[in-house]
Each structure stands twice: as C-alpha cells, then as structure tokens.
C-alpha distance (Angstrom), angle and dihedral (degrees) to the residues before:
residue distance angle dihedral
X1 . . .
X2 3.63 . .
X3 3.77 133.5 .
X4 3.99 115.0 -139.3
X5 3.69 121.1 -179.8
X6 3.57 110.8 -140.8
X7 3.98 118.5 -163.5
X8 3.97 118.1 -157.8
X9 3.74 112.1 -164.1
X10 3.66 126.4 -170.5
X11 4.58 111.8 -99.0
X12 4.05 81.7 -147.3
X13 3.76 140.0 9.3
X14 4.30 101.4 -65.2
X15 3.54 137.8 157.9
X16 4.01 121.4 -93.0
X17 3.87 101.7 -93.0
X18 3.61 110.2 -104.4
X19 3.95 125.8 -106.0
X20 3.84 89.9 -100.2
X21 3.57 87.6 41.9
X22 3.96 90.6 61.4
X23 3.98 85.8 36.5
X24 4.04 86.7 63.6
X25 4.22 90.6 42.0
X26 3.78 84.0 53.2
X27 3.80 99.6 45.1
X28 4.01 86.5 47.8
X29 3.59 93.1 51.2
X30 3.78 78.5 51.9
X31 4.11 99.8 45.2
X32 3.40 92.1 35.0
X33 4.15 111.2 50.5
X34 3.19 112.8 -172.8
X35 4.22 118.8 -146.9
X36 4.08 107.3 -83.3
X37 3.80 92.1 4.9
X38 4.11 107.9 119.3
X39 3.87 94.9 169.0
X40 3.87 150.8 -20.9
X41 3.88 137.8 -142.6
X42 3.43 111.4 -156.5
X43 4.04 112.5 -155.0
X44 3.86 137.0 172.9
X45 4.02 113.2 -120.3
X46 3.21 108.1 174.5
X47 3.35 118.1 -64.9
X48 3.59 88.7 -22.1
X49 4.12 124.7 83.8
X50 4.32 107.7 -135.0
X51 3.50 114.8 -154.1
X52 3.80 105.3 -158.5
X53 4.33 98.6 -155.5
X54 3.80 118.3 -167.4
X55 3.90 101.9 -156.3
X56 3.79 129.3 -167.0
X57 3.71 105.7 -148.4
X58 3.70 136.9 130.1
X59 4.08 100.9 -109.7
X60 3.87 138.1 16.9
X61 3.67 90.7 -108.0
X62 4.10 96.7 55.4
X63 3.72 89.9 45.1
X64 3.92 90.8 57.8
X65 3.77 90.7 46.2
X66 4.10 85.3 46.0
X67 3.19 85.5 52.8
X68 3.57 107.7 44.6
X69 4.18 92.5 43.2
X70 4.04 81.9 51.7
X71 3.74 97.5 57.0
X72 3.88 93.2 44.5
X73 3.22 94.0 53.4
X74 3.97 88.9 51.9
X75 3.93 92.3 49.1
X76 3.70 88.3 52.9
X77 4.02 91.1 59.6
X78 4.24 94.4 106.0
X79 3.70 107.4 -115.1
X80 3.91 101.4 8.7
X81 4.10 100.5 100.2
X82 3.97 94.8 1.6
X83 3.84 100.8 -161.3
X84 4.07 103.7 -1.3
X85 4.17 120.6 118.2
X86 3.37 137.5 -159.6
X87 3.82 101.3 -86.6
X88 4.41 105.6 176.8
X89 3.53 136.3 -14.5
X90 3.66 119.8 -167.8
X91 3.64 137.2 151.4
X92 3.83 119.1 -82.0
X93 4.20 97.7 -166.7
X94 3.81 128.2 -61.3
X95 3.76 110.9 -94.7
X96 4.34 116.8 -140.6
X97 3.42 143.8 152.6
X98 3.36 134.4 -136.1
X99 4.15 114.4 -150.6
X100 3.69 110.4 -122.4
X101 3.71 121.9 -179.9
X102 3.67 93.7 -25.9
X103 3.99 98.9 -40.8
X104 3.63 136.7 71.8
X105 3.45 119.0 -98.0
C-alpha cells in the first residue's frame, strides 16, 4: 500500500469549501471507489485541499497514476469541487508489514 499526497488547488480565486462541502468530497470518495483507491483523508492546507490516498497497487509509479485517474474522476462529479484542479501528486511513503508471530507489525 502506498501513501500519495494529492494537492487540489483552486482554477480561480474561490472560497475554502465548507465543512459539509469536504463531508460530501469524503462520502464520494466513499460511494464512488475508484480502482486501487482503499481510502482518503481529506485536509485543509492552506488554501489548498490535500487528499491523503492510500492505494493498493503493485509499484510506486501505478499507485500515483491510481491515484491521479481517481481524483479526476472525482473533480469531474458536477457540483462536488466546482472550480478546483488537480494541483500535485507525489508519494507520501510506502506502507508494509512485516508478519511477526502471526500478526503484522
């Protein structure tokens, strides 16, 4: 599983979306899995929205492209993030386990 850190910037000057604005990202990301994509964290950063995506995928480079194809899709739901693009996408760190005495560690 990888960790990619995806950064949504504003296409024009907007307002900060709203907490139940992020609520409804969150609950699309949800409703609307996208292939590779296990979950999201949605956080403010600035004026810039960070979508931390956990990705299942078998190399760094197919989870950023998982990732990226993901989000696009998302921005292209009508009304979700009127006006907001995908800005970055870069790897975070590569999550693993390593089995130890019957659990992962």
């Amino acid at each position: 599983m990888y960790a990619v850190k995806v950064v949504l910037l504003p296409s024009a000057p907007v307002a900060m979306p709203s907490d139940q604005r992020l609520h409804a990202v969150a609950e699309t990301t949800r409703t609307a899995p996208q292939p590779g994509i296990a979950h999201v964290s949605l956080a403010r950063w600035g004026r810039r929205l960070v979508g931390m995506t956990f990705v299942e995928a078998g190399s760094l480079d197919e989870a950023l492209d998982r990732a990226r194809d993901g989000w696009a899709d998302w921005l292209r739901v009508p009304g979700l993030l009127p006006d907001w693009e995908l800005g970055d996408c870069r790897p975070d760190r590569y999550l693993y386990g390593e089995p130890r005495g019957g659990r992962v560690a």
